[in-house]
N, C-alpha and C positions, 0 to 999 in steps of 0.2 A: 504494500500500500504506500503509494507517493508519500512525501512530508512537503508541505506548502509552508516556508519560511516566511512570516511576515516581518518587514522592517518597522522599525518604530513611528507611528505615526502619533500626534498630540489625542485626536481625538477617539481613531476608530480604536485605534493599539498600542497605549503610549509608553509600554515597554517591551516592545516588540510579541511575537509569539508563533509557535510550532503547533500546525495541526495536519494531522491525516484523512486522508480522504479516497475513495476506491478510484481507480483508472476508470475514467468514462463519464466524471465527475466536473463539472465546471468549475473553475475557482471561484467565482460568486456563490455557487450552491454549498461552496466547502466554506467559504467564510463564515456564510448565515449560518449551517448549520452548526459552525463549531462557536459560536456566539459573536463573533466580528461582525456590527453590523453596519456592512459597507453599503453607500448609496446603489439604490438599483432603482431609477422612478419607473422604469418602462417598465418593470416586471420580465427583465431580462429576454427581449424578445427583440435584440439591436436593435433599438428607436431611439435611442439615449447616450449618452458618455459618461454618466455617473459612474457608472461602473469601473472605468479604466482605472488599469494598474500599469506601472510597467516590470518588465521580468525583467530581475536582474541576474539572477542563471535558470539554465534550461530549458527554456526557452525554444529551443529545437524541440524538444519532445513534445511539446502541446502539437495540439489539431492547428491545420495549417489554417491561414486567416484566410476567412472567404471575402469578396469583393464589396459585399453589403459592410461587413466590419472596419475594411479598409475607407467608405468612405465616412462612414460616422466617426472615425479616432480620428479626420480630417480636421472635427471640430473641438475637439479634445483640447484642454487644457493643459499646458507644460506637454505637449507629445514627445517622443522619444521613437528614435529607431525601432526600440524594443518595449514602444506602447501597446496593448494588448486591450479588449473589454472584457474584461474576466466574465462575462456571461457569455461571452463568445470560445474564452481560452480555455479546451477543455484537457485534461489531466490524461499523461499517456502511463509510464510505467517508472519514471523516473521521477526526484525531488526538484522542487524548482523556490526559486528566492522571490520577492515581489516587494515593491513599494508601493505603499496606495499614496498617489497624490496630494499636495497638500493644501490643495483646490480641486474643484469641479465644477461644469457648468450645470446649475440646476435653479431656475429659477424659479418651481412650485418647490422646494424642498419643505416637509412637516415633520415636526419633532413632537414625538408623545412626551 
């Protein structure tokens, strides 16, 4: 089972954090479910960039970026060669590092 390394973010992660998750797994599905709760306003169906991460290893083993994905991280805050929408980037067989953003473009964002 992968390990999904997050890097330390203020808000979602602010001391970093190690979570597993099975191969076939999206990195958005593995955050929420492992309690990180990264923005997703679309409900993860590439309409949005909230979601974006960038991977900073591994990178290769995720599912390759379809052209719907590439043009939505077009609008991506802070993009990166190795910006990804973790509702897009799905988990192959190997660990991979990530940093969630320390922005995003979300203009209805709602906080319970």
């Amino acid at each position: 089972m992968p390990t999904i390394k997050i890097l330390p973010h203020a808000e979602y992660c602010p001391d970093g954090r190690q979570v597993n998750a099975p191969a076939g797994t999206s990195i958005c599905e593995a955050l929420l479910d492992n309690g990180v709760e990264v923005e997703h306003a679309c409900d993860m169906v590439c309409a949005c960039t909230t979601c974006h991460v960038i991977v900073r290893e591994g990178g290769r083993t995720l599912s390759e970026m379809e052209e719907g994905e590439e043009d939505m991280l077009d609008r991506a805050w802070g993009l990166e060669p190795d910006s990804r929408l973790s509702c897009q980037a799905i988990l192959g067989q190997a660990d991979v590092t990530i940093e969630i953003p320390k922005y995003s473009i979300n203009h209805a964002r709602e906080k319970n």
